[in-house]
TILUMNU-314875 format. One line per 5 residues: their letters; for each residue x, y, z of C-alpha. Coordinates in Angstrom, 3 decimals. Example, Ala and Ser with C-alpha at 12.3 -4.5 7.8 and 13.67 -1.06 7.14 Angstrom:
2
AS = 12.300 -4.500 7.800  13.670 -1.060 7.140
//
This chain:
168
XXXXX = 65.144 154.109 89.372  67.225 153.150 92.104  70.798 152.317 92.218  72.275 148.670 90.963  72.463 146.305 94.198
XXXXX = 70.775 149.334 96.717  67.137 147.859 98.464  63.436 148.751 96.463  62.691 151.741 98.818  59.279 151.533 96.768
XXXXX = 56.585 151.189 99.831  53.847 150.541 97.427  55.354 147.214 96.116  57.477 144.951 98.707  59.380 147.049 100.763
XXXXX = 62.281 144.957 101.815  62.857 143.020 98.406  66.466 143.123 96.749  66.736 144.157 93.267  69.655 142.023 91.568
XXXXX = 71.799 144.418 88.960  71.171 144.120 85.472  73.683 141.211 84.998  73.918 139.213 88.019  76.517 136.742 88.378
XXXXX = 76.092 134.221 91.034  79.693 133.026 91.332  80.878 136.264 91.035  83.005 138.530 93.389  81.087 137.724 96.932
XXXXX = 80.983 140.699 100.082  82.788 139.415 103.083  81.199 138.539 106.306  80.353 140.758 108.481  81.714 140.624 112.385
XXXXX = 78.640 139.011 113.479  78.892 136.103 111.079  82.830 135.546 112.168  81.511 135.827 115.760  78.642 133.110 115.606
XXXXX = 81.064 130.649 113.238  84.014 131.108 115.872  81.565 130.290 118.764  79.854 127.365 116.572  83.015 125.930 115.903
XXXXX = 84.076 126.149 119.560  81.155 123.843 120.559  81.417 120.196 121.806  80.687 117.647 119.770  76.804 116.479 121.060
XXXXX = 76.096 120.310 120.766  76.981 120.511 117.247  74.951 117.633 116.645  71.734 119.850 117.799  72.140 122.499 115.840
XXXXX = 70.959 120.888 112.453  67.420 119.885 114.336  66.873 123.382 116.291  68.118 125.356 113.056  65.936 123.532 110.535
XXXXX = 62.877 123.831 113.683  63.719 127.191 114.424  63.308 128.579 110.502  60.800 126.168 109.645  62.172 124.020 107.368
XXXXX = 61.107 120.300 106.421  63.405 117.452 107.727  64.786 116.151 104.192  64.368 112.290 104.195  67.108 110.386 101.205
XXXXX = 65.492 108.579 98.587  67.346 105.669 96.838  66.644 104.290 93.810  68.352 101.257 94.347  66.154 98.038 93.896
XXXXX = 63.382 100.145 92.055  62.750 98.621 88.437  62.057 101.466 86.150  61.088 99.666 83.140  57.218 98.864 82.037
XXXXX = 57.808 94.955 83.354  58.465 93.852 86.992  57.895 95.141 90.411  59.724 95.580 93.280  60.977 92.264 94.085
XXXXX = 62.173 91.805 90.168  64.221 95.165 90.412  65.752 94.025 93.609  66.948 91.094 91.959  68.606 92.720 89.234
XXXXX = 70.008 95.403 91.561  72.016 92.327 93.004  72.691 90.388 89.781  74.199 93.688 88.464  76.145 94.053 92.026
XXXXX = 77.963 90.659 91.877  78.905 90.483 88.343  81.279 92.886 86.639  80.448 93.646 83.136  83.072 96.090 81.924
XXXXX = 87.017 95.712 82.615  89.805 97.139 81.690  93.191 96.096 79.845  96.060 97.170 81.657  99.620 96.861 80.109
XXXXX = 102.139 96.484 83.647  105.044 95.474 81.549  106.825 94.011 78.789  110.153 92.206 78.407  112.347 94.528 75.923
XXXXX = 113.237 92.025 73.654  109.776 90.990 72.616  108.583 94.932 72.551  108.165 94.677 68.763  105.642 92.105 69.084
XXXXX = 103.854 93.289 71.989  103.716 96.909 69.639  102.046 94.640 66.961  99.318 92.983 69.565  98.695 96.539 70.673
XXXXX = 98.266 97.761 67.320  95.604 94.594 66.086  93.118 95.253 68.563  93.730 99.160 69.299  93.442 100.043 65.653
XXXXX = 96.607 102.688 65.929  99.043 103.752 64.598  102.748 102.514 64.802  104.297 105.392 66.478  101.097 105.845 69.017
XXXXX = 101.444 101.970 69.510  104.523 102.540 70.419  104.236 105.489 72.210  101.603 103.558 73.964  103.651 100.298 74.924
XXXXX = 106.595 102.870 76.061  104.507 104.300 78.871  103.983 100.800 80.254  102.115 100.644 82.936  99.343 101.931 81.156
XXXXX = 95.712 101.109 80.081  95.796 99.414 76.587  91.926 99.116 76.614  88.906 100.253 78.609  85.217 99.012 78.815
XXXXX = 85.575 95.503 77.207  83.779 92.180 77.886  85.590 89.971 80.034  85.979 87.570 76.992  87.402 90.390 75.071
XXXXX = 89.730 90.976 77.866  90.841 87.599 78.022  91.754 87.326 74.189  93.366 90.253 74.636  95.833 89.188 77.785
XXXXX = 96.839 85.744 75.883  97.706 87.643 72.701  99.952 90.165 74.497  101.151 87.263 76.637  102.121 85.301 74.076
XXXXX = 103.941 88.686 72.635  106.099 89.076 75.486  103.741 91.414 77.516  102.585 91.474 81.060  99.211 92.310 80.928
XXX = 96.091 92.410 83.918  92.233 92.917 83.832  90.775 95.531 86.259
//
C-alpha cells in the first residue's frame, strides 16, 4: 500500500489519480504555492484592466467549462395556485410594504425611568432587574419582529411613560 498523500503508482487502475489519507480534512493545513503559481498571480495582477476582463471568457473556453447563467427566483410563485404574472404581483406587494419592525428604545427622561421600566416590563414579559438592565442600555432594541400595530401600541405606552421610542 502506498504512502498517505503519495500518487497511485498502480498502472493497472488510473495511473495519475490522488489517493486522499485516511482522514482528510479539507480546511486543514494547505501546501503553499509553488513559484509558478506566485509568478502567473504577480503577472495576472499586473494586467490592465480590459485584459483582466478576458481572462474569465478564455479561462472558462480554454478548460472547457460552461458559461454559468444566474437564476432568480424573484417573481416565480411557488405555490400550487397562480402563474407567473400572480407571483410577480406578490413579489411587489411584499416589496412595498414592510411587515415586521422593530421597537427601538433611543432614550428616556430620568425622572420617568421607573415607568418606562414598567412599560418595558408589560409587553417584554421580564424581569425587573433585566427591565432595567434593559432600559439602562438605552439606545437599545426593546422589541423585534412585531406588526406595525403592535409597534405603535407599544411607542404610545412608552411615550406616555417618559420614553423616546422609534420603529425601524
Amino acid at each position: 500500500m502506498a504512502p498517505i498523500g503519495i500518487q497511485n503508482r498502480d498502472t493497472k487502475s488510473n495511473p495519475n489519480r490522488y489517493r486522499y489519507p485516511a482522514v482528510y480534512d479539507p480546511y486543514g493545513p494547505k501546501p503553499p504555492p509553488t513559484d509558478k503559481i506566485i509568478h502567473l498571480a504577480e503577472r495576472i495582477a499586473a494586467l490592465h484592466s480590459e485584459e483582466l476582463e478576458q481572462i474569465g471568457p478564455t479561462l472558462r473556453e480554454r478548460l472547457k467549462h460552461p458559461k454559468m447563467q444566474q437564476v432568480s427566483s424573484e417573481g416565480m410563485d411557488f405555490s400550487s395556485q397562480g402563474g407567473a404574472a400572480a407571483g410577480s404581483a406578490k413579489a411587489e406587494e411584499k416589496k412595498a410594504e414592510k411587515i415586521a419592525f422593530d421597537v427601538k428604545l433611543e432614550k428616556f427622561d430620568a425622572a420617568a425611568k421607573i415607568k418606562v421600566i414598567k412599560e418595558v416590563r408589560a409587553f417584554t414579559n421580564l424581569g425587573l432587574k433585566e427591565a432595567k438592565d434593559l432600559v439602562e442600555k438605552a439606545p437599545v432594541v426593546l422589541k423585534q419582529g412585531v406588526t406595525k400595530e403592535e409597534a405603535n401600541d407599544i411607542i404610545e405606552k412608552v411615550k406616555a411613560g417618559g420614553g423616546v421610542v422609534v420603529m425601524e
